[in-house]
PDB file of N, CA, C, O and CB in Angstrom:
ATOM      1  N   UNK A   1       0.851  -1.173   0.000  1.00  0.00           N
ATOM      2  CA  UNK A   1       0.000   0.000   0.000  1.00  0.00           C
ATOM      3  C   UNK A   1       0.896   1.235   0.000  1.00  0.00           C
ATOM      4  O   UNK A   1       1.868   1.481   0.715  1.00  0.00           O
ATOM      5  CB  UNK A   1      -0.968  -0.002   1.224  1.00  0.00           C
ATOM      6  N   UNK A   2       0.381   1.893  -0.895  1.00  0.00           N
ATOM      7  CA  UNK A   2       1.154   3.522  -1.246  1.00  0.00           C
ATOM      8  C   UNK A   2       1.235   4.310   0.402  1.00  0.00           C
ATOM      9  O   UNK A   2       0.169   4.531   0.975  1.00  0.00           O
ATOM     10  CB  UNK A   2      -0.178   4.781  -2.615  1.00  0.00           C
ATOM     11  N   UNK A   3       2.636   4.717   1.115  1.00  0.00           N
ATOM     12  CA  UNK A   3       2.665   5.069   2.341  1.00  0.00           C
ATOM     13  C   UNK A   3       1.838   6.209   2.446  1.00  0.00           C
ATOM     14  O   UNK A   3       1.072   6.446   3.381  1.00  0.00           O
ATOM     15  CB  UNK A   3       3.922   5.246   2.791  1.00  0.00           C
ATOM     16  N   UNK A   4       2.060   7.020   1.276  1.00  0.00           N
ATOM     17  CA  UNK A   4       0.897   8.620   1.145  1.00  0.00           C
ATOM     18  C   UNK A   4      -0.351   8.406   1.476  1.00  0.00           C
ATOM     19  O   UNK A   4      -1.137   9.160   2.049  1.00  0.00           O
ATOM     20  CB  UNK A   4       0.619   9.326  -0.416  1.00  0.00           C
ATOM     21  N   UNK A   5      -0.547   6.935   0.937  1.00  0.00           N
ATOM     22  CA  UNK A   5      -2.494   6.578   0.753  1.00  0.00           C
ATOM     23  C   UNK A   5      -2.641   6.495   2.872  1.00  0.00           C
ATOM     24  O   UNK A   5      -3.481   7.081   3.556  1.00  0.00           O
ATOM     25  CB  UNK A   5      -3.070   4.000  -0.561  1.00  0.00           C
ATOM     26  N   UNK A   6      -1.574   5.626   3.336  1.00  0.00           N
ATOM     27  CA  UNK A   6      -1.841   5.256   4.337  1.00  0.00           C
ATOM     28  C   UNK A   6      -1.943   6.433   5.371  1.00  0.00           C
ATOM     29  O   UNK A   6      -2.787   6.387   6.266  1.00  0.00           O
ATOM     30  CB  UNK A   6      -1.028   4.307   4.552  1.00  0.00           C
ATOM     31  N   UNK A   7      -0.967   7.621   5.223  1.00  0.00           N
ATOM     32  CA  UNK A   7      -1.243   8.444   5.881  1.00  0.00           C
ATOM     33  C   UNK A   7      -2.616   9.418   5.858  1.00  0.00           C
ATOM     34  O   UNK A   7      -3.291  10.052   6.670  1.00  0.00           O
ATOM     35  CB  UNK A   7      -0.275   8.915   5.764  1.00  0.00           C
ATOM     36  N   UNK A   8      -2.603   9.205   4.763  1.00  0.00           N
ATOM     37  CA  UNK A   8      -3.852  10.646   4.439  1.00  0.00           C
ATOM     38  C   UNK A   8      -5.336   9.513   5.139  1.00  0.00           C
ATOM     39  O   UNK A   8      -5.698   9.904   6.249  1.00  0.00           O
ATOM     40  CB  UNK A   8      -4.134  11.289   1.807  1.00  0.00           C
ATOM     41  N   UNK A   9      -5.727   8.894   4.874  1.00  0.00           N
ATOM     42  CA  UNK A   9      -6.652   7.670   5.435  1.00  0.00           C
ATOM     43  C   UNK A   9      -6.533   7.864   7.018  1.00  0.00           C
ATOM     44  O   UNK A   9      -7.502   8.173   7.712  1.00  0.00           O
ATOM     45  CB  UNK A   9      -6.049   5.977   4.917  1.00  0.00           C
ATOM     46  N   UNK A  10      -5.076   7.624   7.581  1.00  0.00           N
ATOM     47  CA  UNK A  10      -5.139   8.008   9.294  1.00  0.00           C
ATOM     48  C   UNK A  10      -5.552   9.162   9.530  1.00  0.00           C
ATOM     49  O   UNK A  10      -6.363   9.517  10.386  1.00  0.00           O
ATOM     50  CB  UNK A  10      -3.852   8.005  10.090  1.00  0.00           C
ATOM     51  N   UNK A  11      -4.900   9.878   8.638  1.00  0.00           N
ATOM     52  CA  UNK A  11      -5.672  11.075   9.172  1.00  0.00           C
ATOM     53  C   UNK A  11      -6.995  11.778   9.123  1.00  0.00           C
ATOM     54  O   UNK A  11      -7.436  12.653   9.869  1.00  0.00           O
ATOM     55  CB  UNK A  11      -5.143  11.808   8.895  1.00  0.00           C
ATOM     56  N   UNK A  12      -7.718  10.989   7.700  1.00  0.00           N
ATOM     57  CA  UNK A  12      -8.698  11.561   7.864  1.00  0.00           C
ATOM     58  C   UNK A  12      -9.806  10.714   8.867  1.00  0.00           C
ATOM     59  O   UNK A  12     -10.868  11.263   9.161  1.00  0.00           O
ATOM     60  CB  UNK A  12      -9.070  11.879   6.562  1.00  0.00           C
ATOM     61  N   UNK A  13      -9.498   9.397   9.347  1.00  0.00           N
ATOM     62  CA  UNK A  13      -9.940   8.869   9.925  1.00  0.00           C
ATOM     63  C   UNK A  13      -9.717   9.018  11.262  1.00  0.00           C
ATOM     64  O   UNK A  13     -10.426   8.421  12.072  1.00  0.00           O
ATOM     65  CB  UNK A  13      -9.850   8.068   9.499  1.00  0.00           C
ATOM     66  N   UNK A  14      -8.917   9.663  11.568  1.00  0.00           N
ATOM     67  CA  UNK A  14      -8.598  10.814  13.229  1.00  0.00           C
ATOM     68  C   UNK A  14      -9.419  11.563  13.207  1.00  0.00           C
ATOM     69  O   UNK A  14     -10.343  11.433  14.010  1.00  0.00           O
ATOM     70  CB  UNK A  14      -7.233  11.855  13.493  1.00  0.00           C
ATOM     71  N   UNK A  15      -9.407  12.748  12.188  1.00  0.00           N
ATOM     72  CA  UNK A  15     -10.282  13.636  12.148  1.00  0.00           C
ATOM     73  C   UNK A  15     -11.479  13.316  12.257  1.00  0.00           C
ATOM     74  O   UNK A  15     -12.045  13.982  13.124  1.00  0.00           O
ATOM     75  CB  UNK A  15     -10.182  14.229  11.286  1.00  0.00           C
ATOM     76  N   UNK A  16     -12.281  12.393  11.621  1.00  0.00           N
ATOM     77  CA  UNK A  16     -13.728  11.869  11.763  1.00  0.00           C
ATOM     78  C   UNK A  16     -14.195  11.786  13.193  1.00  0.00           C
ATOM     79  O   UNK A  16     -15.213  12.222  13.731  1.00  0.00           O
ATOM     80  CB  UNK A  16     -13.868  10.450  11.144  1.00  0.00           C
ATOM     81  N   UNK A  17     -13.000  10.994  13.732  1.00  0.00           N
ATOM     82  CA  UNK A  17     -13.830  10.482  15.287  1.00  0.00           C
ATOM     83  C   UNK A  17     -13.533  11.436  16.197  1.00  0.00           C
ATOM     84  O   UNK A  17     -13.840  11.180  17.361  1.00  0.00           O
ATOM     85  CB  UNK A  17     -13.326   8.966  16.051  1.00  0.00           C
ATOM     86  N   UNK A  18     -13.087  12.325  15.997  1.00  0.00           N
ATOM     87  CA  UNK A  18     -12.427  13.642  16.674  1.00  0.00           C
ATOM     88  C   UNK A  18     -13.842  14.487  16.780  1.00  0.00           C
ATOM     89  O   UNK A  18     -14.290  14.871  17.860  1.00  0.00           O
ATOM     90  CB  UNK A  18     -11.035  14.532  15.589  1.00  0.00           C
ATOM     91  N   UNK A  19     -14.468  14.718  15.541  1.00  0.00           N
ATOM     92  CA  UNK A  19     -15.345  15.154  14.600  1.00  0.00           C
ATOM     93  C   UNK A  19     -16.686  14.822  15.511  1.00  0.00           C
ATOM     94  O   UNK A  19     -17.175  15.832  16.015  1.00  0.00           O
ATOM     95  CB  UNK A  19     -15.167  14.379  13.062  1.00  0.00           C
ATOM     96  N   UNK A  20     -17.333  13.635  15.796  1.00  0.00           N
ATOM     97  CA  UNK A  20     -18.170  13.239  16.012  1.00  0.00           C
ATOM     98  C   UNK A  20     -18.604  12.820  17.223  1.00  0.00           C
ATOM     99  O   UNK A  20     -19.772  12.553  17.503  1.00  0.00           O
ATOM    100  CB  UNK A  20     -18.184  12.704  15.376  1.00  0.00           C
ATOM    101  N   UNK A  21     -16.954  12.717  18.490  1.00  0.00           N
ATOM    102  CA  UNK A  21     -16.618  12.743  19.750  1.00  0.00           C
ATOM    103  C   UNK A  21     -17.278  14.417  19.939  1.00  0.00           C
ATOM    104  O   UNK A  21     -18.204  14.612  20.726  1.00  0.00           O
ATOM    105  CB  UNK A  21     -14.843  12.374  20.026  1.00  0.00           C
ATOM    106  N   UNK A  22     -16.581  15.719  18.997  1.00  0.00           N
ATOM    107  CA  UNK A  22     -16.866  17.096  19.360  1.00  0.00           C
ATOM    108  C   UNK A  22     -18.268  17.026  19.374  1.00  0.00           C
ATOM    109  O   UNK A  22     -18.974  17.479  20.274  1.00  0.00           O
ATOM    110  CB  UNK A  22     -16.296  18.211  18.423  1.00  0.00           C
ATOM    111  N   UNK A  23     -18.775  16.287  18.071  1.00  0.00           N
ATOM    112  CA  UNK A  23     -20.649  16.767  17.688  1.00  0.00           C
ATOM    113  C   UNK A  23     -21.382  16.457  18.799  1.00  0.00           C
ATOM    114  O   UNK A  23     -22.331  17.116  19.224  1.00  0.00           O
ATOM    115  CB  UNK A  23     -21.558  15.831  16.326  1.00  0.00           C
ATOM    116  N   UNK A  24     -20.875  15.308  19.334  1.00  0.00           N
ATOM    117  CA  UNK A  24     -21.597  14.837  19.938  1.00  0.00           C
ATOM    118  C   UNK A  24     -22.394  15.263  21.452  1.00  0.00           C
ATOM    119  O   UNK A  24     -23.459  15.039  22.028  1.00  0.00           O
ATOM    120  CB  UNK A  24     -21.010  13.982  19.860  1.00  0.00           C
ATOM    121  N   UNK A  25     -20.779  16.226  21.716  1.00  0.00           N
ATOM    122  CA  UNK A  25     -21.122  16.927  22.645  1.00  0.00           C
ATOM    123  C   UNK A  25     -22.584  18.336  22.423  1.00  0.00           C
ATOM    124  O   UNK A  25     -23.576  18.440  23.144  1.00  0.00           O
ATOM    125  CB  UNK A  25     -19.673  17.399  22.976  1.00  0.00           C
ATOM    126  N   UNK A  26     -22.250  19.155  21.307  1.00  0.00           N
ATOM    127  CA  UNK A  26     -22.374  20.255  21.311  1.00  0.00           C
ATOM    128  C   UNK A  26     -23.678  20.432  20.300  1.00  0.00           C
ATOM    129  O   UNK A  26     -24.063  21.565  20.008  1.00  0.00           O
ATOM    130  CB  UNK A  26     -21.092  20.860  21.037  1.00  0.00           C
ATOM    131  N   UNK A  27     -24.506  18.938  19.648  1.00  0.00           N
ATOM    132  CA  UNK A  27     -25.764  18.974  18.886  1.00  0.00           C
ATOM    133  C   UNK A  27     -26.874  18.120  19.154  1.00  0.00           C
ATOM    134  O   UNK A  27     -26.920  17.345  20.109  1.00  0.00           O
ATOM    135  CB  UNK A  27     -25.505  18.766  17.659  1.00  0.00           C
ATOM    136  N   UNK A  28     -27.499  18.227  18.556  1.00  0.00           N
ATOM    137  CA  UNK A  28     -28.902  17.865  19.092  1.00  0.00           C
ATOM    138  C   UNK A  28     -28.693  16.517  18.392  1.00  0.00           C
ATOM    139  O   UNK A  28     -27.673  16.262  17.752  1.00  0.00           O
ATOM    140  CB  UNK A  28     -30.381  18.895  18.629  1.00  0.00           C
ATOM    141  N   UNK A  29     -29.907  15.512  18.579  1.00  0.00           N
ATOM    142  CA  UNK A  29     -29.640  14.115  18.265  1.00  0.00           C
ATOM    143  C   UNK A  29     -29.927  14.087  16.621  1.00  0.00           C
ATOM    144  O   UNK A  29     -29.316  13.429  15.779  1.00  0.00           O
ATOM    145  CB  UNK A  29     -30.666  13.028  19.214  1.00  0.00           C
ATOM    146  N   UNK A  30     -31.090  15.041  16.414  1.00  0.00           N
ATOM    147  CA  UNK A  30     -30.940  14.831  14.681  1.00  0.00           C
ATOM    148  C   UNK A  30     -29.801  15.462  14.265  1.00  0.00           C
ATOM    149  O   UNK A  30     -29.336  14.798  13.339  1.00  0.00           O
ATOM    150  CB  UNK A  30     -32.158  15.484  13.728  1.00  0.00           C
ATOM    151  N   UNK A  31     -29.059  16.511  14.517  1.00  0.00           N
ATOM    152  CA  UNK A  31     -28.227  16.937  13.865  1.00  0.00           C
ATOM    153  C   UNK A  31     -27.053  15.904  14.246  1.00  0.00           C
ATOM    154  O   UNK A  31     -26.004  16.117  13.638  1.00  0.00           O
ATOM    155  CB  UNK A  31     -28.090  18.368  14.081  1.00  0.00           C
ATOM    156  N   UNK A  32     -27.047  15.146  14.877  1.00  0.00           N
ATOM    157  CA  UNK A  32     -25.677  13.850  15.212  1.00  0.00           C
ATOM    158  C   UNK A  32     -26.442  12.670  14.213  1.00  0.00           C
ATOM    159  O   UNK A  32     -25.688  11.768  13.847  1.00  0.00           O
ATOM    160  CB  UNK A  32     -25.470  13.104  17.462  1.00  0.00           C
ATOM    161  N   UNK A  33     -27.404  12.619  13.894  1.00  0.00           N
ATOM    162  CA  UNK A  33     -27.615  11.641  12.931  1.00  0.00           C
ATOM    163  C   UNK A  33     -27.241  11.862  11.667  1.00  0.00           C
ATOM    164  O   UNK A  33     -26.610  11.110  10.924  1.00  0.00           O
ATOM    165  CB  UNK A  33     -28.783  11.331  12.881  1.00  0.00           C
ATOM    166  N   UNK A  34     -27.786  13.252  11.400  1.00  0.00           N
ATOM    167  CA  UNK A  34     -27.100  13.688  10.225  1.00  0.00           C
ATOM    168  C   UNK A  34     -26.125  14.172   9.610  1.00  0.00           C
ATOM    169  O   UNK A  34     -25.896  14.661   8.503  1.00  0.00           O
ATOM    170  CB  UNK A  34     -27.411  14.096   9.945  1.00  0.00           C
ATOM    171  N   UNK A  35     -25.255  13.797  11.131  1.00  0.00           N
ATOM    172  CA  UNK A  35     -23.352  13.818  11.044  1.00  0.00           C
ATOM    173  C   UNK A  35     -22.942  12.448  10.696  1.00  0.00           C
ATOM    174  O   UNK A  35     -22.120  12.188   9.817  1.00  0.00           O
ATOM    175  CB  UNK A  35     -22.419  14.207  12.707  1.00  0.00           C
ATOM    176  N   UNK A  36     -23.530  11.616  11.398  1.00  0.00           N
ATOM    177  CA  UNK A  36     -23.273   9.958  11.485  1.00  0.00           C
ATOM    178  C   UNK A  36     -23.383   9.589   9.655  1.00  0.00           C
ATOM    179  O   UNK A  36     -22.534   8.905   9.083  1.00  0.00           O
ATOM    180  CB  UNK A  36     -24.853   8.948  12.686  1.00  0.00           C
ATOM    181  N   UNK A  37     -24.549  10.176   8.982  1.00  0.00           N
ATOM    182  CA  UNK A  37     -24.695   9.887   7.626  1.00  0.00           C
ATOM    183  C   UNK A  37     -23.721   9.724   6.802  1.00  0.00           C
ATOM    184  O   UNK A  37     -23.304   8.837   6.058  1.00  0.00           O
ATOM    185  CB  UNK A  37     -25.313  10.650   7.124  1.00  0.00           C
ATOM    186  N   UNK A  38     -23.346  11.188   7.213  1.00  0.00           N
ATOM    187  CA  UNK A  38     -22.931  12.003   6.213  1.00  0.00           C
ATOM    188  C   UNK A  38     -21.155  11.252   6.551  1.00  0.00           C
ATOM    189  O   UNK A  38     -20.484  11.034   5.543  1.00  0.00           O
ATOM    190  CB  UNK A  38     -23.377  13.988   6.489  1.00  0.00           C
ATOM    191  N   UNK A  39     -20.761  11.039   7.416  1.00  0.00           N
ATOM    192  CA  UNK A  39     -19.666  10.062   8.130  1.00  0.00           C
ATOM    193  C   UNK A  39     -19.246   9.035   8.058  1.00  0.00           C
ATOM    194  O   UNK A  39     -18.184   8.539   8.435  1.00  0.00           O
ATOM    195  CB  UNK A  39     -19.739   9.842   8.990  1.00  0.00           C
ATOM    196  N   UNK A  40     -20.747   8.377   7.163  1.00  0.00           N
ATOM    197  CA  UNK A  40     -20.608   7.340   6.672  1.00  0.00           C
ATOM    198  C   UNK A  40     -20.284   6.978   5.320  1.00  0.00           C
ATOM    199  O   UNK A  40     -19.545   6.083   4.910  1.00  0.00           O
ATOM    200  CB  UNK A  40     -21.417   6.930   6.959  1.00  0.00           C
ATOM    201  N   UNK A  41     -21.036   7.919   4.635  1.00  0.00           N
ATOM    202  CA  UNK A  41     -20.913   8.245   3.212  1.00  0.00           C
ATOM    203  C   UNK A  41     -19.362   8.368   3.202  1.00  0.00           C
ATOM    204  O   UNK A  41     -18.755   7.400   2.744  1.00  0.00           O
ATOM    205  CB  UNK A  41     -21.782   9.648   2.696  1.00  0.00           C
ATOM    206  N   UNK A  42     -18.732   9.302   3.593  1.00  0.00           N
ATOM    207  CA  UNK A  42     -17.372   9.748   3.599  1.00  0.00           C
ATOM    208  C   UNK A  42     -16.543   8.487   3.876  1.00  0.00           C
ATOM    209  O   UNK A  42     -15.450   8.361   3.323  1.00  0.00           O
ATOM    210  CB  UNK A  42     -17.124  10.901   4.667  1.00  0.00           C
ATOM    211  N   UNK A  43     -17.005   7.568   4.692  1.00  0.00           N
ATOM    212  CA  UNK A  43     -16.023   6.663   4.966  1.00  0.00           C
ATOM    213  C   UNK A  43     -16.005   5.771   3.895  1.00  0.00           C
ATOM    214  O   UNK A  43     -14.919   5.333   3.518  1.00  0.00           O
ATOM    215  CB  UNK A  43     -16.183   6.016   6.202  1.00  0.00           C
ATOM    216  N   UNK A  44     -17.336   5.337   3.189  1.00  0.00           N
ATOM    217  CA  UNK A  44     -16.994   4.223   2.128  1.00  0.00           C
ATOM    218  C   UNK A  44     -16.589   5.257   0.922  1.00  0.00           C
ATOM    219  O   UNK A  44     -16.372   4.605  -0.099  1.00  0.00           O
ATOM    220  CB  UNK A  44     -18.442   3.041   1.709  1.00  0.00           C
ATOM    221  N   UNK A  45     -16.456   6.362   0.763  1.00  0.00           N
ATOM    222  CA  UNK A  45     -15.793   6.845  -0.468  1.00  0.00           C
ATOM    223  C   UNK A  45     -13.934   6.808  -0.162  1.00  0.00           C
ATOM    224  O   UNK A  45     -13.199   7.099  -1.106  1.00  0.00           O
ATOM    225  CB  UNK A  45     -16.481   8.590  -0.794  1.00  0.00           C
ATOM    226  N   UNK A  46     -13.378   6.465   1.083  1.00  0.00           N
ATOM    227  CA  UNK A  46     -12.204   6.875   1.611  1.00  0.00           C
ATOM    228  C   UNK A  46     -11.974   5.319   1.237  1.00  0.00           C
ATOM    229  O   UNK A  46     -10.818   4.973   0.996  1.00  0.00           O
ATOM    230  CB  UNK A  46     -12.051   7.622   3.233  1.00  0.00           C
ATOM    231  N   UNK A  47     -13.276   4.117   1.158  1.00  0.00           N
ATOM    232  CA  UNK A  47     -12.800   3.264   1.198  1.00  0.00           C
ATOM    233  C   UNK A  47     -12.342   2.322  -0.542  1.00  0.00           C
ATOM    234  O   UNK A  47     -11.710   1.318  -0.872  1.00  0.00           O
ATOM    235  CB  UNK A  47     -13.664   2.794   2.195  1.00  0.00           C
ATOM    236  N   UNK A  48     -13.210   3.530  -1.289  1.00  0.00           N
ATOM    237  CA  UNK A  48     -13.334   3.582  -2.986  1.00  0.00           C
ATOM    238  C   UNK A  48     -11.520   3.995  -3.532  1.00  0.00           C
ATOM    239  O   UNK A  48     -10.761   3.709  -4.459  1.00  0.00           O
ATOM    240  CB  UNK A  48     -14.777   5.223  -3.570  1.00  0.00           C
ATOM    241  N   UNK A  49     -11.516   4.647  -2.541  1.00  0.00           N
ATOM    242  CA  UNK A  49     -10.233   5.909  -2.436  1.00  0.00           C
ATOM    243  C   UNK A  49      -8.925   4.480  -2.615  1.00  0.00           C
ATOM    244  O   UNK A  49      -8.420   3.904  -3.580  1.00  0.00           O
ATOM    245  CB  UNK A  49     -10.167   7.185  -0.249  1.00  0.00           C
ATOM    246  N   UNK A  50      -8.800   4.382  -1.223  1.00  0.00           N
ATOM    247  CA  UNK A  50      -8.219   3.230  -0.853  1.00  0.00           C
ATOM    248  C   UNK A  50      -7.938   2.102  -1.980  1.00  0.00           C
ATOM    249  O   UNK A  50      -6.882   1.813  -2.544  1.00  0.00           O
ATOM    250  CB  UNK A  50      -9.041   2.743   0.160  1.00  0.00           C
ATOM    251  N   UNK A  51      -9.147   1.600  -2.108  1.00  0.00           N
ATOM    252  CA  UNK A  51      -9.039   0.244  -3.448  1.00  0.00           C
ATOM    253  C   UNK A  51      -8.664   0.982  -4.524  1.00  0.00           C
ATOM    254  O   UNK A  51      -7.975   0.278  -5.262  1.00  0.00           O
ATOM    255  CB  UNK A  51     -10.607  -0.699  -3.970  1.00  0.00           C
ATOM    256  N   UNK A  52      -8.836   2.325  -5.042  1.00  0.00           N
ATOM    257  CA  UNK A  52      -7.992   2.828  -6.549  1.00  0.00           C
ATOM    258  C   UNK A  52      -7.064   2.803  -6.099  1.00  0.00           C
ATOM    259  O   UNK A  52      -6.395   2.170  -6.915  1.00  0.00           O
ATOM    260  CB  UNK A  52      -8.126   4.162  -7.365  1.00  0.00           C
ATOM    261  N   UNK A  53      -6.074   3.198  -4.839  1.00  0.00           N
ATOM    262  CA  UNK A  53      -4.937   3.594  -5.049  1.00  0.00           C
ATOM    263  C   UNK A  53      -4.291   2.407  -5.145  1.00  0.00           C
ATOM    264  O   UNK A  53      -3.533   2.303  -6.110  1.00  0.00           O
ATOM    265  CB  UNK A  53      -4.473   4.476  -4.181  1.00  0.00           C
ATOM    266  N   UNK A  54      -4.423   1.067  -4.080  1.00  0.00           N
ATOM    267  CA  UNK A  54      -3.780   0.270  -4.514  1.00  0.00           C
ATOM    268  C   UNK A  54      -4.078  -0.926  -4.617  1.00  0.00           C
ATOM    269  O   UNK A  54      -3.877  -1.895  -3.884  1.00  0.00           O
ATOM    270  CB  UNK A  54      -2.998   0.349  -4.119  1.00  0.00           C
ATOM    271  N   UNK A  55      -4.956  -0.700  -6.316  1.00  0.00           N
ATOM    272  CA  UNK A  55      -4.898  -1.316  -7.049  1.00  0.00           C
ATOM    273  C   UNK A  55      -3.705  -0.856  -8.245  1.00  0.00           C
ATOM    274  O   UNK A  55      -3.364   0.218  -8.742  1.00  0.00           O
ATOM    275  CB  UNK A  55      -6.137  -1.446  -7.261  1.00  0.00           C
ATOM    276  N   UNK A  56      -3.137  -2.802  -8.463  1.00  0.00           N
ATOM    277  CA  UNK A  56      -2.097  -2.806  -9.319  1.00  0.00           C
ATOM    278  C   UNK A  56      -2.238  -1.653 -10.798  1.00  0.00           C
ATOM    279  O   UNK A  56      -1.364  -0.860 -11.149  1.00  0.00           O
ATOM    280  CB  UNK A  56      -2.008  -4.399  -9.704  1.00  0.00           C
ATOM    281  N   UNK A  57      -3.310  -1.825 -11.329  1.00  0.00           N
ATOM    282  CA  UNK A  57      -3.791  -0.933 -11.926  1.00  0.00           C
ATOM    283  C   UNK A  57      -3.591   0.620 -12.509  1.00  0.00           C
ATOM    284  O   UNK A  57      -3.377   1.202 -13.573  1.00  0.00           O
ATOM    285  CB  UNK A  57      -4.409  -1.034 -11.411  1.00  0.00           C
ATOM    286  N   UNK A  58      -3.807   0.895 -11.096  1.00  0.00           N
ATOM    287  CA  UNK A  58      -3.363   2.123 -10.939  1.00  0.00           C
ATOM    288  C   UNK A  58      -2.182   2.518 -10.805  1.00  0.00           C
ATOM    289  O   UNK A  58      -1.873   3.562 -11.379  1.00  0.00           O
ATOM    290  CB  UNK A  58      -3.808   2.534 -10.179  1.00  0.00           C
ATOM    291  N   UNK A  59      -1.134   1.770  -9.975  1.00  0.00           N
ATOM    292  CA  UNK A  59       0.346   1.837  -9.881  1.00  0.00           C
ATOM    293  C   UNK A  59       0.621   1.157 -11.169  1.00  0.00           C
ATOM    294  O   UNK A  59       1.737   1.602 -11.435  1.00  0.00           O
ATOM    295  CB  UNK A  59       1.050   1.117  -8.534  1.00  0.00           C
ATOM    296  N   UNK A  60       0.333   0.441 -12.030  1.00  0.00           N
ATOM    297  CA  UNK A  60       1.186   0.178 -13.749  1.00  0.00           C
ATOM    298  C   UNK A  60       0.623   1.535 -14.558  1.00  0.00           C
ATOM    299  O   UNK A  60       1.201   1.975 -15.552  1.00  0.00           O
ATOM    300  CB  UNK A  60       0.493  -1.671 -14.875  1.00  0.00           C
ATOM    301  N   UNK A  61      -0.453   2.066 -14.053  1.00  0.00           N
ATOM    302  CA  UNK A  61      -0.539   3.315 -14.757  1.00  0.00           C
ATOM    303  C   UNK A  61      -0.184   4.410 -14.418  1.00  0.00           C
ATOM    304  O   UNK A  61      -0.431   5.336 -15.189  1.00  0.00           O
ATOM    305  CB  UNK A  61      -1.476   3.561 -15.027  1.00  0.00           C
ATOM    306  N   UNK A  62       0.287   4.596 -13.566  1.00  0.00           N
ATOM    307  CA  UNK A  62       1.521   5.843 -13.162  1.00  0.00           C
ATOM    308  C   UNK A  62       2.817   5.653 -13.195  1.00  0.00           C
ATOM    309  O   UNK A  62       3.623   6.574 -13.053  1.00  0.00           O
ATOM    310  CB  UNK A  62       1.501   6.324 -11.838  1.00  0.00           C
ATOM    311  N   UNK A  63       3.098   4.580 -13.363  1.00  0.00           N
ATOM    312  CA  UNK A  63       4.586   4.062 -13.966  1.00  0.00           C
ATOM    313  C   UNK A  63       4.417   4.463 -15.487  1.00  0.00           C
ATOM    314  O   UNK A  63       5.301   5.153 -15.995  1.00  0.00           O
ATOM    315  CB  UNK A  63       4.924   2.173 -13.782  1.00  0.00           C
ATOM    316  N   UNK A  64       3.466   4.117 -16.145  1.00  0.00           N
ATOM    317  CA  UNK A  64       3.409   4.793 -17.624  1.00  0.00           C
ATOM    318  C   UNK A  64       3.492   5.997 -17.598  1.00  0.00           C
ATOM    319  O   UNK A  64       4.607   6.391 -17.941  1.00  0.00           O
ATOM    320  CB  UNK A  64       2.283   4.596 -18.407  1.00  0.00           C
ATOM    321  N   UNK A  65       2.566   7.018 -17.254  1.00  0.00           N
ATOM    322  CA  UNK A  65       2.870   8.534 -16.947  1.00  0.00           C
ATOM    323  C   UNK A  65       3.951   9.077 -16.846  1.00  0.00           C
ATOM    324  O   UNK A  65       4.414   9.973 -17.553  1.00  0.00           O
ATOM    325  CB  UNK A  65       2.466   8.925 -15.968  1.00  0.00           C
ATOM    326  N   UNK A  66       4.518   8.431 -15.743  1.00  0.00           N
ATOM    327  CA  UNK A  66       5.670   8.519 -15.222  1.00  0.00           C
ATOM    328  C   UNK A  66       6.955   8.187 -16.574  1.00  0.00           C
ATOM    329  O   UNK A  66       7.948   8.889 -16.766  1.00  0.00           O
ATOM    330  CB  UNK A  66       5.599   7.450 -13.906  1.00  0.00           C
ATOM    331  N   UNK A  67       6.697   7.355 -17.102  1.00  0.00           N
ATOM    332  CA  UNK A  67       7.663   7.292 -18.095  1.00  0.00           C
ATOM    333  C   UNK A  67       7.293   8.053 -19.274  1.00  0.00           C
ATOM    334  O   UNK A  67       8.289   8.271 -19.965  1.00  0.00           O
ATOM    335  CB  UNK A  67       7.928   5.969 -18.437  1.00  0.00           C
ATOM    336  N   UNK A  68       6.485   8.419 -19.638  1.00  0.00           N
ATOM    337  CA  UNK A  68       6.330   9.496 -20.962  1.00  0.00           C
ATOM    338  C   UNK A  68       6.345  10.817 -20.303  1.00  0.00           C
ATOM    339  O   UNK A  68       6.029  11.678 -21.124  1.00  0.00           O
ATOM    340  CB  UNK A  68       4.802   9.346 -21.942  1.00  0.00           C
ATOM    341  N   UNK A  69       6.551  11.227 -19.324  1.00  0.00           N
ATOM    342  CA  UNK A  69       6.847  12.290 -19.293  1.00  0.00           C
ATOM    343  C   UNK A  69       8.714  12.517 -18.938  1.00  0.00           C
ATOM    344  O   UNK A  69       9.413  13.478 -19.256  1.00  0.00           O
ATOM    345  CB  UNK A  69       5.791  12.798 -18.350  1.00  0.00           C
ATOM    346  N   UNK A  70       8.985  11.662 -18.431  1.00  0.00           N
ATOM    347  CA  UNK A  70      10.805  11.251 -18.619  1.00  0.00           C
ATOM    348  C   UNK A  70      11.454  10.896 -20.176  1.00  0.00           C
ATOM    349  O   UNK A  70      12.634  11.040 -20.494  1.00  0.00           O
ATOM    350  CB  UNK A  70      11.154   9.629 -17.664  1.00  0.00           C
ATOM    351  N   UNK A  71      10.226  10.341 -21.139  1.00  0.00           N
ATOM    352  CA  UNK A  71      11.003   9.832 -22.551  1.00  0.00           C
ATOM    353  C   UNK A  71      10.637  10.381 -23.315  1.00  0.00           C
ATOM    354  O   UNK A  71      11.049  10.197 -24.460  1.00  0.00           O
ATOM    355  CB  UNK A  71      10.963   8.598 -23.080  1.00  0.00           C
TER     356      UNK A  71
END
């Protein structure tokens, strides 16, 4: 796994529960549901995120990039 992918993922996955530890304090229960949603959504797109980056796929196609812009 790409070390960049792994960091940016911790972190945004710090931030989330950071996020929802704060909401939780300071909103009402619908507005924490409609943090939780929206928290969720975010997490399976982080998890879309994740499977492009490393997939082989994607790393043989930035090795191409990577070489036409060097040749």
């Amino acid at each position: 796994m790409n070390v960049t992918a792994v960091a940016i993922v911790a972190i945004l996955a710090g931030s989330l529960v950071s996020l929802i530890k704060y909401l939780r304090q300071t909103t009402s229960s619908d507005q924490v549901k409609s943090l939780e949603t929206e928290v969720d959504r975010l997490r399976e797109r982080v998890q879309v995120l994740e499977e492009i980056v490393t997939d082989n796929k994607y790393t043989l196609n930035k090795e191409f990039e990577n070489l036409k812009k060097t040749g």
